[in-house]
N, CA, C and O atoms as a DFTB+ gen file, in Angstrom:
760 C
 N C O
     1  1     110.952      76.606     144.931
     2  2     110.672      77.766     145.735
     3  2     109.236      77.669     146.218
     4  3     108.353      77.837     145.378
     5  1     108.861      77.386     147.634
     6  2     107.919      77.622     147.822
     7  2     106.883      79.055     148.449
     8  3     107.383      80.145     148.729
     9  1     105.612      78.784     148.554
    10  2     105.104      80.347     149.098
    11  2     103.946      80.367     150.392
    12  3     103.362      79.320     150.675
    13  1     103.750      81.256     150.921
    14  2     102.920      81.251     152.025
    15  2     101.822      82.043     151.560
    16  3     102.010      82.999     150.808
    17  1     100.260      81.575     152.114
    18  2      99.264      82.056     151.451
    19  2      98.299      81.843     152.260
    20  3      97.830      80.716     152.100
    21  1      97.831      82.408     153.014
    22  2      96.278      82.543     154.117
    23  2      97.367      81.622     155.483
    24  3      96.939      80.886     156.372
    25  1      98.644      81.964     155.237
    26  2      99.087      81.682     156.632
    27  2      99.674      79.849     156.422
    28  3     100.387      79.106     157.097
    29  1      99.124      79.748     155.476
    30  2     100.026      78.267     154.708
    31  2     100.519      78.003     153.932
    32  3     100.390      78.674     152.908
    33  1     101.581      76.606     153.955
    34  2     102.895      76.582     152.886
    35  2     102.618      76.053     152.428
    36  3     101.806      75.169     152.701
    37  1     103.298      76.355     151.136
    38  2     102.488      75.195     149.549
    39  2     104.187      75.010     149.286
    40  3     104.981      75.882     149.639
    41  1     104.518      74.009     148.757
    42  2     106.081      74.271     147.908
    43  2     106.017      74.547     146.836
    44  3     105.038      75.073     146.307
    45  1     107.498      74.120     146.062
    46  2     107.475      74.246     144.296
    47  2     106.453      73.707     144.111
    48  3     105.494      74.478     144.107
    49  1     106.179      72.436     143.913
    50  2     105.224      71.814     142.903
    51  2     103.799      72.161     143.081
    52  3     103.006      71.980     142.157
    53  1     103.380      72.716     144.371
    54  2     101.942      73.248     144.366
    55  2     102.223      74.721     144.087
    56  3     101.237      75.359     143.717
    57  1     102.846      75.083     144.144
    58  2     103.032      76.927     143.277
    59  2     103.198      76.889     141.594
    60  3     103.161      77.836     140.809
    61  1     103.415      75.288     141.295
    62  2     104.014      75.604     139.970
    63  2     102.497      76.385     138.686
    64  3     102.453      77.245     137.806
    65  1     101.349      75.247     139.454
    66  2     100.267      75.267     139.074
    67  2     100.075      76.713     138.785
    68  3      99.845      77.139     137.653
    69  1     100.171      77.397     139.768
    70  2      99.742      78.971     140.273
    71  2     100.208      79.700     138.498
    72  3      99.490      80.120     137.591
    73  1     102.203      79.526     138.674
    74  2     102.844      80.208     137.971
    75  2     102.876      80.202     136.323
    76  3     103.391      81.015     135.555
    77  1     101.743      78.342     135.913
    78  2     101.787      78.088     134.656
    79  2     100.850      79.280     134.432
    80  3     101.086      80.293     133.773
    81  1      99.810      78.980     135.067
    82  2      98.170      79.796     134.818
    83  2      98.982      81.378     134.365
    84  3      98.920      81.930     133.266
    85  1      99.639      81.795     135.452
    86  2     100.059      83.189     135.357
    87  2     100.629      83.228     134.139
    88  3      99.990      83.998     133.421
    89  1     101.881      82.565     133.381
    90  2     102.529      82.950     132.388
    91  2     100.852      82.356     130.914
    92  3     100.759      82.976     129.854
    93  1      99.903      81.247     131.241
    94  2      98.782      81.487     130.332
    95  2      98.197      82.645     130.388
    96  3      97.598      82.962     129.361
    97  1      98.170      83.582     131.489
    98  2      97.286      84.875     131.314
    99  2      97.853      85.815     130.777
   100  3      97.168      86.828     130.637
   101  1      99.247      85.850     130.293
   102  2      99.550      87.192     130.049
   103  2      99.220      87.270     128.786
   104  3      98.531      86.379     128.289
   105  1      99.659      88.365     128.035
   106  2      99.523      88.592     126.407
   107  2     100.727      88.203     126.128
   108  3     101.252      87.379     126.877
   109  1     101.519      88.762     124.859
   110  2     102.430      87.873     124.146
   111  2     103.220      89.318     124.246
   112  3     104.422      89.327     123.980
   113  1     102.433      90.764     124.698
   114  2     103.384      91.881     124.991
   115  2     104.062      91.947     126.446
   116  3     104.896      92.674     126.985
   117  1     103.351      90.910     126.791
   118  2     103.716      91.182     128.527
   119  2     104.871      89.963     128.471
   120  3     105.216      89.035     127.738
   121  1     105.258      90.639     129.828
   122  2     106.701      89.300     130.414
   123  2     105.915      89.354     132.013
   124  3     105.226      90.142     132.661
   125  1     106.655      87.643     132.197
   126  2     105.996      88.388     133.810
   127  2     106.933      88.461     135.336
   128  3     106.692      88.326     136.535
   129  1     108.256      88.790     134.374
   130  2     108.859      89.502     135.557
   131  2     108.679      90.752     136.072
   132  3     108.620      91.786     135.407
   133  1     108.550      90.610     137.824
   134  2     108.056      91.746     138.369
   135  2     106.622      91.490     138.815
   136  3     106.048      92.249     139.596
   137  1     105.943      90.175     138.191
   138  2     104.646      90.072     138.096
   139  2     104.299      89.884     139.226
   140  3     104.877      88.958     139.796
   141  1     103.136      90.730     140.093
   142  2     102.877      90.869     141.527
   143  2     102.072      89.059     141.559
   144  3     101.444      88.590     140.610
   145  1     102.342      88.298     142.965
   146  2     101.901      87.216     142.987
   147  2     100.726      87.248     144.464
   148  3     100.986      88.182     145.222
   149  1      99.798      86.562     144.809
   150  2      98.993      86.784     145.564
   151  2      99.653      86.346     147.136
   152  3      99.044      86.848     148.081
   153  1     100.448      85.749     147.371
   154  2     101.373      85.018     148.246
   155  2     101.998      86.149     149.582
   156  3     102.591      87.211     149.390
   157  1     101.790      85.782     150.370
   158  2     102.577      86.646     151.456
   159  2     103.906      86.667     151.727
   160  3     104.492      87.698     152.057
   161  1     104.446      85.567     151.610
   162  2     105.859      85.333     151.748
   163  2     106.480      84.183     151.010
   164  3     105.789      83.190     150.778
   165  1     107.741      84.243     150.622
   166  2     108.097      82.969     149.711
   167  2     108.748      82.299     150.878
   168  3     108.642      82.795     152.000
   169  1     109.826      80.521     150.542
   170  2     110.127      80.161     151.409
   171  2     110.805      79.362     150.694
   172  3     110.165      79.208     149.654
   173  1     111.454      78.949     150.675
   174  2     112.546      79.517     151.705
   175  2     113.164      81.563     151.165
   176  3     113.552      81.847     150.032
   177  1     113.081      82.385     152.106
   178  2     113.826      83.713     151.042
   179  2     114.938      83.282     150.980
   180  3     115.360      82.269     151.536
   181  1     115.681      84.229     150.096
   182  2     116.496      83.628     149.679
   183  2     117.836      85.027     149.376
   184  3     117.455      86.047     148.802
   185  1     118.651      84.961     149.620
   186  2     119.665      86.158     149.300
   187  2     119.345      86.128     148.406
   188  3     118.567      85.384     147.809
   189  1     120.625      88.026     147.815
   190  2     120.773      87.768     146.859
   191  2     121.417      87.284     145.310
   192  3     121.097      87.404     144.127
   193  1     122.565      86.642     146.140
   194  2     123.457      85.999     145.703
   195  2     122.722      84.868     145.422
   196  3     122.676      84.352     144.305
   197  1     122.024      84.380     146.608
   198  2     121.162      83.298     145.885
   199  2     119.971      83.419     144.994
   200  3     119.349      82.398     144.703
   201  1     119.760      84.086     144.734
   202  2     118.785      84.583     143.369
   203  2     119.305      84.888     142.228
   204  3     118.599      85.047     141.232
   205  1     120.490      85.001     142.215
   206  2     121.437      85.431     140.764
   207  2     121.887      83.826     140.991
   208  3     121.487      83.397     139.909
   209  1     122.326      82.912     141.521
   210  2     122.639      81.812     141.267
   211  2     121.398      81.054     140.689
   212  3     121.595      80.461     139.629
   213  1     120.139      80.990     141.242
   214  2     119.047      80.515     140.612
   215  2     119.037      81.083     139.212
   216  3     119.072      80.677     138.050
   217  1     118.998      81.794     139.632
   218  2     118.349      82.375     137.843
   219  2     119.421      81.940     136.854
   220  3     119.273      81.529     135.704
   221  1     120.729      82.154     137.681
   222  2     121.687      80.953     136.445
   223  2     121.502      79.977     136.432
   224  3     122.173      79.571     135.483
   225  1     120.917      79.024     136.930
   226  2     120.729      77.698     136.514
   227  2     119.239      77.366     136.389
   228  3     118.755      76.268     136.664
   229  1     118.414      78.674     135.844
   230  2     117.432      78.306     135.091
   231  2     116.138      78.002     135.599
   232  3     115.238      77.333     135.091
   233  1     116.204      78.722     136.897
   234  2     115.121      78.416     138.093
   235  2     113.978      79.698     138.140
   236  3     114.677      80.670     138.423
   237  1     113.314      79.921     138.074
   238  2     111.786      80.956     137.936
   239  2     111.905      81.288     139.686
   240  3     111.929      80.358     140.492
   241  1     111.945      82.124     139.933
   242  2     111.923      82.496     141.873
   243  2     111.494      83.255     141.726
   244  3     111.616      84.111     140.850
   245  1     110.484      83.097     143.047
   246  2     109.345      83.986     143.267
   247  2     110.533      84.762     145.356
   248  3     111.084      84.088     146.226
   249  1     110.359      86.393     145.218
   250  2     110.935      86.984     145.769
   251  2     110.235      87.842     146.608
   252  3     109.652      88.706     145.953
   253  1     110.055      87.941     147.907
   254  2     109.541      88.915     148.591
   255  2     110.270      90.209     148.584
   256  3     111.365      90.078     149.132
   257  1     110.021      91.531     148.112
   258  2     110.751      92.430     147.892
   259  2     110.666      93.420     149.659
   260  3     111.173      94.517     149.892
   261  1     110.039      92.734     150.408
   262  2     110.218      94.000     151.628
   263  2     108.299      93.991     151.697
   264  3     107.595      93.812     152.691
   265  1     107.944      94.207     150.507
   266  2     105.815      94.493     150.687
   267  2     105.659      93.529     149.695
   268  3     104.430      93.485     149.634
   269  1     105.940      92.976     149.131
   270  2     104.896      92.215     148.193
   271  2     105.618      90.995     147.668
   272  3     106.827      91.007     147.899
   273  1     105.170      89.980     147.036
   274  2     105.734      88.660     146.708
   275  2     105.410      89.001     145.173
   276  3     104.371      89.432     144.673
   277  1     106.850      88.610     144.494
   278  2     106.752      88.824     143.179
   279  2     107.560      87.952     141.945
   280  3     108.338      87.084     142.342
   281  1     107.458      88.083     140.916
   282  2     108.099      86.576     139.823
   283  2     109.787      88.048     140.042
   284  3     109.700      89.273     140.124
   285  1     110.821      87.322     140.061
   286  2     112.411      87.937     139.725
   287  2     112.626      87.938     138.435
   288  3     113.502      88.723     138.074
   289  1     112.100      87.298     137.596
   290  2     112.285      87.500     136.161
   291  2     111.575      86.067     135.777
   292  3     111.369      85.027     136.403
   293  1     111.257      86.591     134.234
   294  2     110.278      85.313     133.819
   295  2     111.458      84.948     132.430
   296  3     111.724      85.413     131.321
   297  1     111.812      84.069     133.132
   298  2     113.113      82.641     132.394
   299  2     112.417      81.869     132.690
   300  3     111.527      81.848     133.541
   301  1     113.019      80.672     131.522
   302  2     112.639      79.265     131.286
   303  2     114.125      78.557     131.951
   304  3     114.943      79.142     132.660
   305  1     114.179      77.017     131.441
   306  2     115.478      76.709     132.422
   307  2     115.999      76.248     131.278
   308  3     115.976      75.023     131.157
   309  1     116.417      76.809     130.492
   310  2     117.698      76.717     129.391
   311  2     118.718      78.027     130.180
   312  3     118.537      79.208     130.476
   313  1     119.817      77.058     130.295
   314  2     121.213      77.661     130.785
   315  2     122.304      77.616     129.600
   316  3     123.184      78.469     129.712
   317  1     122.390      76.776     128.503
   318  2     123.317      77.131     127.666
   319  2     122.802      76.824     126.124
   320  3     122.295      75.866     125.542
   321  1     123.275      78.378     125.735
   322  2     122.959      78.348     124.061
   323  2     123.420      77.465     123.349
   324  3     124.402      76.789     123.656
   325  1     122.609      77.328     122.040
   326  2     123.020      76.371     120.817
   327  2     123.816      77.413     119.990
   328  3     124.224      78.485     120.436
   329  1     123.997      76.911     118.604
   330  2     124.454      78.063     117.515
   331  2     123.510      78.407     117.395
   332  3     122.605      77.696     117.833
   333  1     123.155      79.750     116.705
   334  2     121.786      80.119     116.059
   335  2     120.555      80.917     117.337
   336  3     119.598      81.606     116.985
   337  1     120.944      80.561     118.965
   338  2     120.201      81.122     119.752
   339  2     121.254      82.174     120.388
   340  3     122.482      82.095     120.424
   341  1     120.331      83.255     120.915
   342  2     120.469      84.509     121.902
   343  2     119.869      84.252     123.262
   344  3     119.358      83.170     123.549
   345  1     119.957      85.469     124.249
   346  2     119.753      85.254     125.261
   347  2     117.990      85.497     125.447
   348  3     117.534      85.733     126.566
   349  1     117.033      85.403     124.143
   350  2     115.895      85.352     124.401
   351  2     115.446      84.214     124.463
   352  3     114.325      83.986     124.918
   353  1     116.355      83.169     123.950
   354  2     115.927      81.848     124.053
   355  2     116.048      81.439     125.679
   356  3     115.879      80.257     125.977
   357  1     116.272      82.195     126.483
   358  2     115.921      82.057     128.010
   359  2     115.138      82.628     128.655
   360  3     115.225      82.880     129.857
   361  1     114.088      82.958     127.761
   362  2     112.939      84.036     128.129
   363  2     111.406      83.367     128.230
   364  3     111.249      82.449     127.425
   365  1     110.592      83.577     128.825
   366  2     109.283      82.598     128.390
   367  2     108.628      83.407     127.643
   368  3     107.733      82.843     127.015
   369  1     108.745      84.756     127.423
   370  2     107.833      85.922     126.798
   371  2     108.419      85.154     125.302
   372  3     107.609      84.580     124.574
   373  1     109.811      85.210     124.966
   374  2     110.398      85.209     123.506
   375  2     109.976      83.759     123.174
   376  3     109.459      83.586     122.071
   377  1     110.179      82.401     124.223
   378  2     109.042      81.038     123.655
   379  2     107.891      81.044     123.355
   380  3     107.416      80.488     122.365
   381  1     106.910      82.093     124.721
   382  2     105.450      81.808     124.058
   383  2     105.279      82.771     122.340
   384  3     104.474      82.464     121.462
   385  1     106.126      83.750     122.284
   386  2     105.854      84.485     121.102
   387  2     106.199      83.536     120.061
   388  3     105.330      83.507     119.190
   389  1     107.337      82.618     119.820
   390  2     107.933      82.055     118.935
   391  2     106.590      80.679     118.664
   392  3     105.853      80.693     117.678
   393  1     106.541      79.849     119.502
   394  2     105.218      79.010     119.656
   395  2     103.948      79.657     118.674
   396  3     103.612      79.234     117.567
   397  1     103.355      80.814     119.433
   398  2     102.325      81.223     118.860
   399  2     102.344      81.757     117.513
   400  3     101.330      81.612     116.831
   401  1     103.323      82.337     117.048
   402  2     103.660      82.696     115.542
   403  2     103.363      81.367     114.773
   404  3     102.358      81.088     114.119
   405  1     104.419      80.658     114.996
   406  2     104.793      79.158     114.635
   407  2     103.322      78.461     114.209
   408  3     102.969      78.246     113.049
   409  1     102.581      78.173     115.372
   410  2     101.439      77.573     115.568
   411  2     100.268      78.094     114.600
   412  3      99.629      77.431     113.783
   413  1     100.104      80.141     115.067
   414  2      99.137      80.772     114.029
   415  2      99.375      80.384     112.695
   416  3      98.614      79.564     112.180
   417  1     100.553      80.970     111.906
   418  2     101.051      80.330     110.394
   419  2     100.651      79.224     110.358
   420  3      99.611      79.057     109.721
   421  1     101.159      78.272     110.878
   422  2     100.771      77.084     110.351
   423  2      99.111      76.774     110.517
   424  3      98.507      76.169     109.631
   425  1      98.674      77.087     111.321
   426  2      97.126      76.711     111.529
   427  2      96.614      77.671     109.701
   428  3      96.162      77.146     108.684
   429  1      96.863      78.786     109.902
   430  2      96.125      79.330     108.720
   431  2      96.625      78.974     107.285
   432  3      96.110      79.315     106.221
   433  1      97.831      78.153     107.502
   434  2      97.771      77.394     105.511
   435  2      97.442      76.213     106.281
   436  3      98.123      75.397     105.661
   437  1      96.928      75.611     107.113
   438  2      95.990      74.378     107.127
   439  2      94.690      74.748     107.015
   440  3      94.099      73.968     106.269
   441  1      93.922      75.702     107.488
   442  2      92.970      75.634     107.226
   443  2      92.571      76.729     106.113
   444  3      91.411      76.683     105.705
   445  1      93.461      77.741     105.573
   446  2      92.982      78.295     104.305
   447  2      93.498      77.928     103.116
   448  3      93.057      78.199     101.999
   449  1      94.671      77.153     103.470
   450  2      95.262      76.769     101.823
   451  2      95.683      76.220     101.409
   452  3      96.226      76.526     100.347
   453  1      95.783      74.492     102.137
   454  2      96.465      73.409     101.799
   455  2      94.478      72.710     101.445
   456  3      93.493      72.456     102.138
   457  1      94.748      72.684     100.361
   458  2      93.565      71.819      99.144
   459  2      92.720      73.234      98.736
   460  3      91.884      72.985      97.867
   461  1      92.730      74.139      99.000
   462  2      92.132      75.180      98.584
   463  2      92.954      76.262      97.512
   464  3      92.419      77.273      97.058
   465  1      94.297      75.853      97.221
   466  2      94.785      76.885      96.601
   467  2      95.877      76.342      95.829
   468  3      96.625      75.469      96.269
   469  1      95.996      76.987      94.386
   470  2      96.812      76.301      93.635
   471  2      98.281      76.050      93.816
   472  3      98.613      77.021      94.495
   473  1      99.259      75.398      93.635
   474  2     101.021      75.690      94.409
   475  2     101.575      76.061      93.155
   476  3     102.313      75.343      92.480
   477  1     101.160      77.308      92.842
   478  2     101.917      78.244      91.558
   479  2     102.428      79.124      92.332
   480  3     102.670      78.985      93.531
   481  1     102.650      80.269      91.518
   482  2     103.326      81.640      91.722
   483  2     102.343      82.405      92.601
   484  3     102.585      82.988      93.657
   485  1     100.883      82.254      91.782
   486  2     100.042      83.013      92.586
   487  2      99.319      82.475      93.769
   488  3      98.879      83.132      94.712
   489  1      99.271      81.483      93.631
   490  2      99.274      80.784      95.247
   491  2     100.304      80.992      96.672
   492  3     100.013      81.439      97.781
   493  1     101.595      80.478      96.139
   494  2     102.729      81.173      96.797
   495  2     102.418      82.529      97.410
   496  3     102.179      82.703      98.605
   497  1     102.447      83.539      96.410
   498  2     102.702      84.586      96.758
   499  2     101.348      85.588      97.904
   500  3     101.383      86.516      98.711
   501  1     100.218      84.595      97.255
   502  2      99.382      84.404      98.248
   503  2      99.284      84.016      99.761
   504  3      98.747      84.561     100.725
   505  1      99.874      83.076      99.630
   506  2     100.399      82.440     101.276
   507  2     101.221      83.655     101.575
   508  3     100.878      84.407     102.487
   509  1     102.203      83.867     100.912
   510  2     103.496      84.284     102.186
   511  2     102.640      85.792     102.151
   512  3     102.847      86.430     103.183
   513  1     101.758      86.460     101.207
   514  2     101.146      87.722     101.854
   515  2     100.121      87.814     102.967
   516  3      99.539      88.711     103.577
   517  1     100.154      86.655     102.960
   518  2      98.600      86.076     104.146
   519  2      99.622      86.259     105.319
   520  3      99.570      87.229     106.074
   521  1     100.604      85.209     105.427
   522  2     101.909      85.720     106.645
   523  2     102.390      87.206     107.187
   524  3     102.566      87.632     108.329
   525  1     102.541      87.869     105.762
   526  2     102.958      88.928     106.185
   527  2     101.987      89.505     106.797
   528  3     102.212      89.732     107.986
   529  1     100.752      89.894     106.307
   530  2      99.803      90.569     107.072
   531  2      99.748      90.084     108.342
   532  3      99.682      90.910     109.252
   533  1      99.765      88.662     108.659
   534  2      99.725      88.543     110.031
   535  2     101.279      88.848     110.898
   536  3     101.324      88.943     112.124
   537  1     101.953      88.918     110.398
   538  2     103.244      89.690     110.982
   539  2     103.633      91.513     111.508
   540  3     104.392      92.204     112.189
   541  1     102.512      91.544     110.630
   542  2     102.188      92.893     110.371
   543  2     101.326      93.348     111.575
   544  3     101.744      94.374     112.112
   545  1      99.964      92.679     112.232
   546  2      99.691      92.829     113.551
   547  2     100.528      92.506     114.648
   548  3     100.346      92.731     115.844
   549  1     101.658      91.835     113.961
   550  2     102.464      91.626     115.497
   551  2     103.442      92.738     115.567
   552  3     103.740      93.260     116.641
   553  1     103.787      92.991     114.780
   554  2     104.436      94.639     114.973
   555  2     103.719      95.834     115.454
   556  3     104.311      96.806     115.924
   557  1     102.407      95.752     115.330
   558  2     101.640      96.943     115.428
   559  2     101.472      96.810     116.700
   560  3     101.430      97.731     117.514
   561  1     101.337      95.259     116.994
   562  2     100.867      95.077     118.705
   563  2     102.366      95.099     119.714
   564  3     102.531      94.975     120.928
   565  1     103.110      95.269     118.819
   566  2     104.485      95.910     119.491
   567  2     105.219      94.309     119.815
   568  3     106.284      94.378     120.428
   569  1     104.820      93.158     119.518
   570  2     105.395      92.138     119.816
   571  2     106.531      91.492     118.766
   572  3     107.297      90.673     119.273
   573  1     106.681      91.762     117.508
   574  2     107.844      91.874     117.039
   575  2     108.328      93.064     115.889
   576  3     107.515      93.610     115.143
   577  1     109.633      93.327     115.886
   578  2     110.197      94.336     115.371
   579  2     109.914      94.370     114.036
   580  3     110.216      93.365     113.393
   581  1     109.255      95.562     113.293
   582  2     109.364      95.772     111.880
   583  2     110.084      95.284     110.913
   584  3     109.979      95.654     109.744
   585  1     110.869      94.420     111.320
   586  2     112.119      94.307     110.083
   587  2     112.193      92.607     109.778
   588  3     113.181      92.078     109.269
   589  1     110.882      91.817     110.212
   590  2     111.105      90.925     109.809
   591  2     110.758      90.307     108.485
   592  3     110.172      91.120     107.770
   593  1     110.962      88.909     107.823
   594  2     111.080      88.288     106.881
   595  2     110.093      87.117     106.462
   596  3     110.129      86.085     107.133
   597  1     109.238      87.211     105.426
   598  2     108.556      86.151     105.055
   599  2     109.221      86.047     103.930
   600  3     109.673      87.002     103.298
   601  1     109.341      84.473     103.523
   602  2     109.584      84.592     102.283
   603  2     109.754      82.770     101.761
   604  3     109.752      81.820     102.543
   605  1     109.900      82.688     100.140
   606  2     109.810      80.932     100.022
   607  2     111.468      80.464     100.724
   608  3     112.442      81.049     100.251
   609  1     111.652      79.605     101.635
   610  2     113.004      78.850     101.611
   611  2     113.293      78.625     100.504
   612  3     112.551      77.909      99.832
   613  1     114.585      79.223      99.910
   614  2     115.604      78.949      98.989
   615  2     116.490      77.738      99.078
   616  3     116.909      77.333      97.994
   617  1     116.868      77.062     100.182
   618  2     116.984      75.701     100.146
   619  2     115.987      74.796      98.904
   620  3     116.420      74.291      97.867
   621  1     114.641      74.796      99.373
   622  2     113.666      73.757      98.816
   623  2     112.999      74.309      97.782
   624  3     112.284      73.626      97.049
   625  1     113.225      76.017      97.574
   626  2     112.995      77.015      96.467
   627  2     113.874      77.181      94.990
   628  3     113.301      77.503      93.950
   629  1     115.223      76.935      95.057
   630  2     116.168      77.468      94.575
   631  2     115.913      76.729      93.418
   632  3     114.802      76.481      92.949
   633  1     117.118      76.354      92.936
   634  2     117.380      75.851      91.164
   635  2     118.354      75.284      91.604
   636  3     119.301      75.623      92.314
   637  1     117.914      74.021      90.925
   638  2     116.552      73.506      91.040
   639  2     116.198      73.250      91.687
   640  3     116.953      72.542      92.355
   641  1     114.825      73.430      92.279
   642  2     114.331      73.510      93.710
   643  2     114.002      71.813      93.777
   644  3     113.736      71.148      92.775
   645  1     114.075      71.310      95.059
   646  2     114.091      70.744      95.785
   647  2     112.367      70.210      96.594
   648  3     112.006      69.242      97.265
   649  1     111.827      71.208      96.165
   650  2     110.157      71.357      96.556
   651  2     109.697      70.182      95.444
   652  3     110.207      70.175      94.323
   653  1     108.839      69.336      95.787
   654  2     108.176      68.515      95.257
   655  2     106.996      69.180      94.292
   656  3     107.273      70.362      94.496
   657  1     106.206      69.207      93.653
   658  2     105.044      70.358      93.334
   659  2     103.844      70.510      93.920
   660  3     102.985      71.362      93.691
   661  1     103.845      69.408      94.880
   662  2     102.691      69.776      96.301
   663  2     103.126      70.572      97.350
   664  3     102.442      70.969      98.293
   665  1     104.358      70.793      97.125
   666  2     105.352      71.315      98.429
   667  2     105.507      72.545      98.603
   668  3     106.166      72.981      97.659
   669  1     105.148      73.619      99.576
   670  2     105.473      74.642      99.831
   671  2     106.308      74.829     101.163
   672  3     105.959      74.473     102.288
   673  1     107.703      75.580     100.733
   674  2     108.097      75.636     102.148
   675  2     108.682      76.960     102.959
   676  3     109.891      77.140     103.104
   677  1     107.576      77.944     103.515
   678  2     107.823      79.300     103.753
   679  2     108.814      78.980     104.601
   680  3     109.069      77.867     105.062
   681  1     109.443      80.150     104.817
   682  2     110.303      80.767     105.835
   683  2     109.964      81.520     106.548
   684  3     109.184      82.143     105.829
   685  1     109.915      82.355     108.193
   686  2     109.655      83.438     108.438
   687  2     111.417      83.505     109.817
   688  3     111.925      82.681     110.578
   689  1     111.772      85.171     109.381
   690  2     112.166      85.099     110.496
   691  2     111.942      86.885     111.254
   692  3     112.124      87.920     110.611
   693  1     111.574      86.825     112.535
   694  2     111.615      88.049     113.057
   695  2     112.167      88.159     114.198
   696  3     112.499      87.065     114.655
   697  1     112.504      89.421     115.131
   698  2     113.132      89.891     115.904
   699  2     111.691      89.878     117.272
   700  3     110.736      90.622     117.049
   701  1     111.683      89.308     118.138
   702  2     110.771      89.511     118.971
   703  2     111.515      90.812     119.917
   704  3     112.692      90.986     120.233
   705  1     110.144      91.700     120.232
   706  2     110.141      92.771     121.358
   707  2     110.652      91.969     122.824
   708  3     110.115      91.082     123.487
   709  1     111.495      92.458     122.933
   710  2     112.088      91.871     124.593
   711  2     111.143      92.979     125.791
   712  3     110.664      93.834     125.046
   713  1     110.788      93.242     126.950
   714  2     109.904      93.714     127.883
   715  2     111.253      94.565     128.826
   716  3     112.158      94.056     129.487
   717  1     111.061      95.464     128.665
   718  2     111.703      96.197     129.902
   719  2     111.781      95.565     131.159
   720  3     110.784      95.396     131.862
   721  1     113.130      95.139     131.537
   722  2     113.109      94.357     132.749
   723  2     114.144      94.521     133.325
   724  3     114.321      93.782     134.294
   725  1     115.116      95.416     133.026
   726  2     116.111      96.080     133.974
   727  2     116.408      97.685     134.062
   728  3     116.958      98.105     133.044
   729  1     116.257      98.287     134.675
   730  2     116.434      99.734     135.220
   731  2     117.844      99.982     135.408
   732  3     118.440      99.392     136.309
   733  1     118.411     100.762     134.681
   734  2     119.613     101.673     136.065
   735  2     119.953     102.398     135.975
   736  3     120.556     102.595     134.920
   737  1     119.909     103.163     136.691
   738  2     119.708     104.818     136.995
   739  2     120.822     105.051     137.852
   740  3     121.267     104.376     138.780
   741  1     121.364     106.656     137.129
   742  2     122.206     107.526     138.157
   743  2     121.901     108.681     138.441
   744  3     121.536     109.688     137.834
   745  1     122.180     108.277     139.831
   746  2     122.052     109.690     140.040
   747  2     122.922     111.203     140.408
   748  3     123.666     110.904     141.342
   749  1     123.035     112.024     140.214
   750  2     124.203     113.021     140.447
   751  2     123.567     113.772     141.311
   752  3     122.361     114.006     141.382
   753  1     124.746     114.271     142.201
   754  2     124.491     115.080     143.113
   755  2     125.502     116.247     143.047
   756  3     126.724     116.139     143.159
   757  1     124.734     117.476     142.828
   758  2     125.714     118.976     142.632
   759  2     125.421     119.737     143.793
   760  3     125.946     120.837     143.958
């Protein structure tokens, strides 16, 4: 999809630049469908039959609504689920959240507690409260739902566990906040 901008055409691959930056600027509460783009016109437009066909096969389109050039929804280009995924796994808001969780945890038992802390009970229970607290700002910051799970994998936990005695192997799982991104309204007339 390309766009028009001071009266010139850029295509996909020089817009893509534009659209990475945009999905780096947001927060991890934001999505950036709807997201106003600086562009005057896209190009080719496109129905809207052809915009529900894009977006099924996993395409990011940028849409002139009538005044303004804007993202149609912020999807990645996964078109068909595995076992175990939902339809957020076609979201870029629900990847960058999953990434950055992923990434934070692990950065903070690398740098607070792998050679710094014993792999007992109270070490353990140390780590996975260090997790929770940080799970705990992501709920507050509204980016995932209260009801999620830290805890040791019972696979590599259990009896007899499977964990080596250098080995720790948390689990986390949570519900990421999805972004309001469809409206529909009725209206009655008496």
């Amino acid at each position: 999809m390309g766009a028009v901008l001071n009266e010139e055409n850029y295509n996909s691959a020089m817009v893509a630049p534009y659209v990475a930056g945009l999905i780096a600027g947001q927060k991890l509460s934001e999505t950036i469908t709807y997201a106003l783009c600086p562009f005057s016109d896209v190009s080719p437009r496109l129905t809207n039959n052809q915009v529900i066909a894009a977006l099924q096969a996993g395409s990011l389109v940028l849409v002139h609504d009538g005044e303004k050039v804007k993202v149609e929804q912020g999807i990645n280009t996964l078109t068909g689920l595995r076992q175990g995924q939902n339809n957020q796994w076609k979201k870029i808001r629900a990847i960058r959240t999953m990434d950055a969780i992923n990434n934070d945890l692990l950065k903070a038992a690398s740098d607070n507690y792998i050679g710094k802390v014993n792999n007992n009970d109270d070490g353990k229970v140390a780590l996975l409260n260090a997790f929770k607290q940080y799970m705990d700002t992501l709920v507050q910051g509204g980016i995932v739902e209260s009801d999620y799970s830290v805890y040791l994998n019972p696979h590599y936990h259990g009896n007899p566990p499977l964990a080596a005695p250098d080995e720790v192997y948390p689990k986390w799982e949570a519900r990421i906040t999805d972004g309001m991104e469809k409206i529909f309204g009725t209206f009655m007339v008496k």
